[in-house]
N, C-alpha and C positions, 0 to 999 in steps of 0.2 A: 583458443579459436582453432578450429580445424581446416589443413590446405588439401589441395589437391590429391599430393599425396595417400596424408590422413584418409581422406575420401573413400578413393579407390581399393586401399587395403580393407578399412568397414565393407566396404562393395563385394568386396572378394571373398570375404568371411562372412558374407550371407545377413539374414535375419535372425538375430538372436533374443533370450529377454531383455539385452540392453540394447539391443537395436532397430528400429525400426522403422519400412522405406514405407512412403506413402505416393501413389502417383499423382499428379495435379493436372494432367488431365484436362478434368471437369474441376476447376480449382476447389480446392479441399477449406471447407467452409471453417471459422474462427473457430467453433464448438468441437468440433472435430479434431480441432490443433491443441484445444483447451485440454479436452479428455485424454488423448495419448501422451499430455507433457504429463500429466497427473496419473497415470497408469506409470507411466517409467519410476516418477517419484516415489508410487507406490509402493515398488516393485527392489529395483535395485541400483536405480540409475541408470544412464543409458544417452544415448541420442534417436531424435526426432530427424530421419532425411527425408524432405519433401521434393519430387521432382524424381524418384525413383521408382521403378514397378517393383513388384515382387520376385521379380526372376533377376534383377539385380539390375536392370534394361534403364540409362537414364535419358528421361524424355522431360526432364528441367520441370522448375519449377514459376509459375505465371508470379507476374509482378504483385505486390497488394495494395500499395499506394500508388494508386496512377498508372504510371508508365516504371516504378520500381517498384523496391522492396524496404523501409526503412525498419534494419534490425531494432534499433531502441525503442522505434514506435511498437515495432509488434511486443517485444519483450513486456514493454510496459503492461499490452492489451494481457496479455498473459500472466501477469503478476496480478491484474487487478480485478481476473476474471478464478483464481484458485481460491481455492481456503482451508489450510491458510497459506498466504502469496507464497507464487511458490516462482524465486530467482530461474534463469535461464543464460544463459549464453548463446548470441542467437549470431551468425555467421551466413554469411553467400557464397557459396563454393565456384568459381568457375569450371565448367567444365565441357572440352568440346562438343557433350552434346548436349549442351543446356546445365544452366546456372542452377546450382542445387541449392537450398535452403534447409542448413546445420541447426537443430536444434538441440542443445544438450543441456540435461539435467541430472541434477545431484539426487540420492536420495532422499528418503526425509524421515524425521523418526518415529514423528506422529501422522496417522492417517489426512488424506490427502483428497478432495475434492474439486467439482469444479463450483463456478458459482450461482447455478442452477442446482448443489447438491448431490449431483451425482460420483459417485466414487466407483472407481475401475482400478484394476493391475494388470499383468504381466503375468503370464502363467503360460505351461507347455502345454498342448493340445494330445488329445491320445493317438492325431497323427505324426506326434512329433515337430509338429512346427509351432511356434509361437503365437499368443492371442492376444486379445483385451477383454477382461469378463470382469464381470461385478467382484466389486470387491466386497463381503458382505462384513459386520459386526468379530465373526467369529476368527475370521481370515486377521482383520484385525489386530486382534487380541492374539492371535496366534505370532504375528510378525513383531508386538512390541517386544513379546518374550524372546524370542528368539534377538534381538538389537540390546536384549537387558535393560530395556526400561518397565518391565511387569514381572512381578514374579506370581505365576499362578499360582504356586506352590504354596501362596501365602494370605490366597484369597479365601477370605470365612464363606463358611457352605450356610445361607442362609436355614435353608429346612434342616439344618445338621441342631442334633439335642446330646447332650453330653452321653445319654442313655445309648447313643449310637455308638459306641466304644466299648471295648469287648477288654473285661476284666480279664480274661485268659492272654489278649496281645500284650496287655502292662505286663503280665508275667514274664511271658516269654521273651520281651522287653528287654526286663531286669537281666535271666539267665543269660541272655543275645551277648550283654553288656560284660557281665562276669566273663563269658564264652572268649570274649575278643578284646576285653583288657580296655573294655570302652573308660568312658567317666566315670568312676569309683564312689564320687558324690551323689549320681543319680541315685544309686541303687538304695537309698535307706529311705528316699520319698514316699509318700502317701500320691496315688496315682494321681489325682488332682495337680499336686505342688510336679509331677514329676511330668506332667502334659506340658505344663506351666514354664517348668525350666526348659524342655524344649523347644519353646513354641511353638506346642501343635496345638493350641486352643489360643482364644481370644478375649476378652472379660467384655461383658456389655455393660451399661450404665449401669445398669442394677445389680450388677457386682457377679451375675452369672455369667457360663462359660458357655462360647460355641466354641465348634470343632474349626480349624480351615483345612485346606485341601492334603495339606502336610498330614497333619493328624487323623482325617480319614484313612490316609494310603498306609499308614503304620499302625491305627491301631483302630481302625473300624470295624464292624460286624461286617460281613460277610453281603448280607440284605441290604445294609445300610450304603453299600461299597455302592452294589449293584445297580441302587435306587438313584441315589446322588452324581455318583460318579461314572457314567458306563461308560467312559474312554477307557478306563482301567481293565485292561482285559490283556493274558498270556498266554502265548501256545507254544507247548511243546509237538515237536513232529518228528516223528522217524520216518524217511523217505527211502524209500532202494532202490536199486540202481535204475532203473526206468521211471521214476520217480513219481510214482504210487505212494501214497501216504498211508505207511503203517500202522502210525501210532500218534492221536491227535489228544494231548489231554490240555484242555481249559482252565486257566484259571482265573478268577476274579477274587481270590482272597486278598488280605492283609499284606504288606509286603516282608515282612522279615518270615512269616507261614509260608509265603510262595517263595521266596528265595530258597529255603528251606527243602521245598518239595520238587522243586526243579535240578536244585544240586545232589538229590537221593536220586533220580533219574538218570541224570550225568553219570553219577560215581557209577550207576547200577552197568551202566553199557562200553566203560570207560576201562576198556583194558589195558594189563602191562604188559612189557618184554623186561627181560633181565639182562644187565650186563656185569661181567664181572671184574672189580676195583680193585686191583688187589688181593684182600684176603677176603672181601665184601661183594655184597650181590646189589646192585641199584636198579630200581624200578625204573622203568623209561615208559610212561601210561603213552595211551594214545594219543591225549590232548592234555596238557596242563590243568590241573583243576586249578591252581593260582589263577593264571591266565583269563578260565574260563569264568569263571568267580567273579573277576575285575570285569570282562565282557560285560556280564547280565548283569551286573550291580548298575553300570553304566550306560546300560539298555531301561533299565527303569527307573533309575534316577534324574537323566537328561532329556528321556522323551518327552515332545509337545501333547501335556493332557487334554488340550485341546481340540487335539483332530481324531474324527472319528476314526483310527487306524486300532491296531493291535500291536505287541510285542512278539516276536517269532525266534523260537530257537529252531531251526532247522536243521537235525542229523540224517547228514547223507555218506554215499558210501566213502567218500573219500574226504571230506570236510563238512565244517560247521555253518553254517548260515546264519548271522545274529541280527537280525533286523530292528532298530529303533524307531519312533514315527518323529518325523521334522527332520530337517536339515541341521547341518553344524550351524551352532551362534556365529552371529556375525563377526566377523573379524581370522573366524578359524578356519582354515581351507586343507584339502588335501597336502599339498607342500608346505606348510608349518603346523601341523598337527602334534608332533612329538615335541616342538620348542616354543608354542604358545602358552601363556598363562593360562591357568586352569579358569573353564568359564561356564559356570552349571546353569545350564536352562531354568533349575527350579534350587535357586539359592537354600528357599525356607528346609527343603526337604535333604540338602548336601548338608546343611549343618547338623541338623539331627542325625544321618548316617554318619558322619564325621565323631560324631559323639557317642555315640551309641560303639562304633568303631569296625562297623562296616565298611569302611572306605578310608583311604589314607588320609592322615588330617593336611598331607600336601596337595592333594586333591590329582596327583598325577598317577592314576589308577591306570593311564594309557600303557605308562611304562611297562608297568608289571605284564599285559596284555600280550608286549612284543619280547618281552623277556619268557613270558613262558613258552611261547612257541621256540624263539633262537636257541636257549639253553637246550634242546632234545634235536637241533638240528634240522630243524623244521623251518622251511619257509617263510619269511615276515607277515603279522596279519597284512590280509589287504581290505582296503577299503574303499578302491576305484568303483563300487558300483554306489555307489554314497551319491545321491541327488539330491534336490532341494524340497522332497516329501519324506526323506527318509535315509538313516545311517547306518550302514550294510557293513559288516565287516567277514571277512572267509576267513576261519584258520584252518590252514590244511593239516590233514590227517596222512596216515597211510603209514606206508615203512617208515622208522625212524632211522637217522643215524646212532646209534649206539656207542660207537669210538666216540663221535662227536661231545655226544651226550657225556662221554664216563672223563673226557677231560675238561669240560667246564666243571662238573664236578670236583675232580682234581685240583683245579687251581682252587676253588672257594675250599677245599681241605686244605690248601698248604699256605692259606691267608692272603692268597693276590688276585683276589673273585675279579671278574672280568664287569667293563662297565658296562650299560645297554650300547653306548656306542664303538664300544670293540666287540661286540658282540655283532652287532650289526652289521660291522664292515668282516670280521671273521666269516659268518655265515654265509655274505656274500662273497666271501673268495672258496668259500669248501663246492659253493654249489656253480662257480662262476669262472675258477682259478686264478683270474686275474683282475684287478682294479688299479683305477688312479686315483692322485688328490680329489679333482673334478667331482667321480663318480660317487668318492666316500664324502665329498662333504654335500654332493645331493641325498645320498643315504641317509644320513643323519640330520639333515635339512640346516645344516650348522655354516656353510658355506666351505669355496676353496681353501683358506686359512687352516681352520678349525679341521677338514680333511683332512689336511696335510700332516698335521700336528697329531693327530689318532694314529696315524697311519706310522709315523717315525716312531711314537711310543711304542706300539708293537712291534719293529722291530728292533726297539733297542731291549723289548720284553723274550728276544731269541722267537717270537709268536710267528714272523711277516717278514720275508725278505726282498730287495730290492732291486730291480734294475735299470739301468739308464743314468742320463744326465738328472739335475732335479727340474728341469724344463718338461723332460719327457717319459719324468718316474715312473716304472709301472711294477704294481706289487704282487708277491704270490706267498701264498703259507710257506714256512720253513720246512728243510728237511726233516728236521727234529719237531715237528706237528704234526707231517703227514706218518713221520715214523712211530709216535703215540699212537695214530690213528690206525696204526694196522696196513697203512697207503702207499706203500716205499713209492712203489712204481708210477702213482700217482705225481708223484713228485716231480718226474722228468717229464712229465706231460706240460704240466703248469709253469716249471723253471722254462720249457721251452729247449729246444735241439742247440747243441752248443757250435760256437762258430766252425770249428774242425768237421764237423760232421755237415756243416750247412758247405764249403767248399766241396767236400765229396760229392754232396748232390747235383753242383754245380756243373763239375767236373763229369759223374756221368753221363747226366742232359745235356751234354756236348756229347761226347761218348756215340749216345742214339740218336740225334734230332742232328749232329754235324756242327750247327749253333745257338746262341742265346742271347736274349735281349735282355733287360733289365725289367720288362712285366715279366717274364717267364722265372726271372729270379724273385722276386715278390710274390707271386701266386707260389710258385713250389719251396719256398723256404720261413713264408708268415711274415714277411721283411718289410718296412716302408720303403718308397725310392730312393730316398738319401742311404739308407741303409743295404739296400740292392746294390745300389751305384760305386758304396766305397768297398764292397765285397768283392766284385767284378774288375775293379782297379787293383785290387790286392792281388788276384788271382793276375791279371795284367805286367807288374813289379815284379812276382815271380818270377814270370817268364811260362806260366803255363798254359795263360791266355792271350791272344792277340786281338786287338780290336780293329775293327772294319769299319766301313760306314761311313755317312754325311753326318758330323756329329753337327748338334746334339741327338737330334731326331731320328736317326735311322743306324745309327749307332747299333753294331750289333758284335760279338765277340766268338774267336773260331778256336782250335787249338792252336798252339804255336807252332811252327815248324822245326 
């Protein structure tokens, strides 16, 4: 049930998909209260606040029984007016300017009406604010797959005939298979038995085969793609720097053809630098093709084929742009992306690329993703522009680190390859200098623990060293990293000014200024106030400072006499 509190914080945070203020006013009629519990349930869950304007203004909500409000009565009217009945939690808020009425509801997995039929959700408007609009068939079907209750991927294409199947994709199938060390058993099949073992066909009564939507995307004609399938569409684009679109080419083929013809494009614009390893020369490309590889397998693998969106690889001047259509499956968010179990949009179509050996048969293709940008010393993908039409990932381009690059190298030559999560926290201190447990167990979305624990292995790896209490650890690369790296001098940046040198400065800001506080020691020495304060006491004990002042507060410190 939600208080006061609870209330005001929702109030404060506006209108959102899962939030929604209704004013009562002109009391907001049963139908009305019907439709927005069943758009929320639609949608993503959320609360119902009646008695609310839209600017956040509460002007209470009117009684409904009588001279009250009876929650269970209404809750009931609302169970028995959904379909199918859809539970509530139904709450009266006090509040000084009038008594709110809490409606909250759970998601739900199957589509959701009222019981006049009518079906609505939750969707953002192209002003950016929140709506209620039809929910239609296709929305639907779009939202089971995304919760993993449908797999489109697995849905038979009615008008699809076996002749829609392009004898040249079985082949190239087979080689794909041999190529990447897929299933060794496919390859001596008769196309039929080997559709069959994958299941990208279906048997009907009569013992013949359609295609489903798996087997279209792998191994259809071209015509056949177009006809049946027109979600199915790729674009490659080169944008420059004003971002003018250079180079737009389309595709609507087969999928292991267009995988094929996208990564000949990549390679074609996809330059190295050299660094040198010893007695050896290492390519340091621009963008990973591992990396980028795992991106677009996982841009056409996990996309929802049901909305009429496109695939987008976008090369600009300084990064990549990889656009998927639909949002992450439920359950996966920005903060546990990298420690979620793997969750494919389109099951039917991840086993066949699983098999075929297109994709790890761990299905954690992310890793590789963030690994191949860290390993060159390059920035983490990002995937903050990721909403709920669509999953955007940036890898940044541009100079690389080269040191960086030539001792991850190193380590995997001398057998102690580094993990994605020392990688992760590594790259964040080359580009960052310094980190805590905190920071490194939000890095690696593992929590404080598990930070903590990365963070000691590296330096007990000579990688990461340490300073502080372990309450108020904080870490920077070793000297003997930044000195691989070519960095010396770096190093004293990151280790930070040692305390001998932070009394000098003390001492000559008395010097000029006459005296010193302990903010003036904090701003000019990077110090926290416990840390100020027992510096200023040292210098105090000396005898080379003497302290003035109404302590605590006005406390301030001169030379000594």
């Amino acid at each position: 049930m939600i208080d006061l509190e609870q209330l005001e914080a929702l109030i404060a945070a506006g209108e959102s998909l899962r939030v929604e203020f209704k004013s009562d006013r002109q009391q907001i009629s049963d139908g009305a209260i019907h439709e927005e519990v069943v758009a929320l349930a639609n949608t993503e869950g959320g609360v119902l606040l009646i008695g609310v304007e839209d600017d956040g203004t509460v002007t209470g909500a009117k009684p409904r029984h009588g001279r009250s409000t009876d929650p269970p009565k209404l809750q009931a009217a609302v169970f028995n007016n959904t379909v199918p009945n859809v539970n509530t939690r139904i709450s009266i808020v006090r509040h000084p300017q009038g008594d709110v009425l809490a409606i909250e509801v759970d998601p739900y997995p199957e589509p959701c009406a009222t019981a006049t039929g009518k079906s609505v959700r939750r969707t953002v408007g192209g002003d950016g604010k929140p709506q209620t609009v039809p929910y239609y068939p296709r929305d639907q079907r779009s939202r089971r797959t995304d919760m993993g209750l449908l797999d489109f991927s697995a849905q038979v294409v009615e008008a699809a005939t076996p002749e829609g199947l392009d004898p040249l994709e079985f082949e190239r199938l087979r080689q794909t298979i041999g190529r990447l060390h897929g299933d060794k058993t496919l390859l001596q099949l008769p196309d039929s038995d080997l559709a069959k073992a994958l299941r990208l066909v279906e048997t009907r009564p009569d013992g013949g085969l359609v295609p489903n939507i798996a087997g279209l995307l792998l191994l259809g004609r071209e015509a056949a793609l177009q006809s049946l399938l027109p979600t199915h569409k790729f674009h490659f684009q080169v944008l420059d720097a004003q971002g003018n679109v250079k180079v737009n080419d389309v595709f609507c083929s087969p999928l292991i053809r267009l995988l094929a013809d996208v990564e000949a494009r990549f390679s074609a614009r996809n330059e190295e630098r050299e660094v040198l390893v010893g007695m050896f020369r290492l390519p340091v490309p621009d963008y990973s093709p591992e990396g980028f590889r795992e991106a677009v397998n996982n841009a056409v693998l996990h996309r929802d084929y049901t909305r009429l969106d496109d695939v987008y690889v976008q090369w600009q001047a300084d990064h990549l742009l990889i656009t998927s259509p639909g949002g992450l499956p439920e359950g996966v968010t920005l903060d546990n992306l990298l420690v979620h179990e793997p969750k494919p949009r389109n099951p039917r179509l991840a086993e066949a690329f699983r098999r075929i050996g297109l994709v790890e048969q761990t299905g954690r293709g992310i890793d590789k993703i963030y690994a191949g940008q860290l390993r060159y010393g390059r920035p983490a993908p990002d995937y903050s522009r990721t909403d709920r039409t669509a999953v955007r990932v940036v890898l940044r381009g541009g100079q690389p680190s080269l040191q960086f690059a030539a001792f991850v190298h190193e380590q995997d030559k001398a057998g102690t390859p580094l993990s994605l999560d020392e990688l992760l926290v590594l790259n964040s201190l080359f580009f960052e200098r310094r980190i805590d447990s905190q920071q490194a167990g939000r890095l690696t979305q593992k929590g404080l623990t598990e930070g903590r624990a990365i963070l000691e292995r590296l330096v007990e790896r000579g990688l990461v060293e340490a300073k502080g209490e372990t309450k108020g650890r904080v870490y920077h690369l070793s000297a003997k990293l930044y000195r691989a790296m070519g960095k010396s001098e770096d190093y004293v940046r990151s280790h930070g000014i040692s305390p001998i040198r932070h009394e000098a400065m003390v001492m000559e800001y008395v010097q000029a200024h006459g005296r010193i506080e302990r903010k003036h020691v904090m701003e000019l020495c990077g110090l926290s106030g416990p840390q100020a304060g027992r510096l200023l006491r040292k210098l105090e004990r000396s005898g080379r400072l003497k302290r003035q002042g109404n302590p605590p507060r006005w406390t301030y410190y001169v030379f000594a006499r």
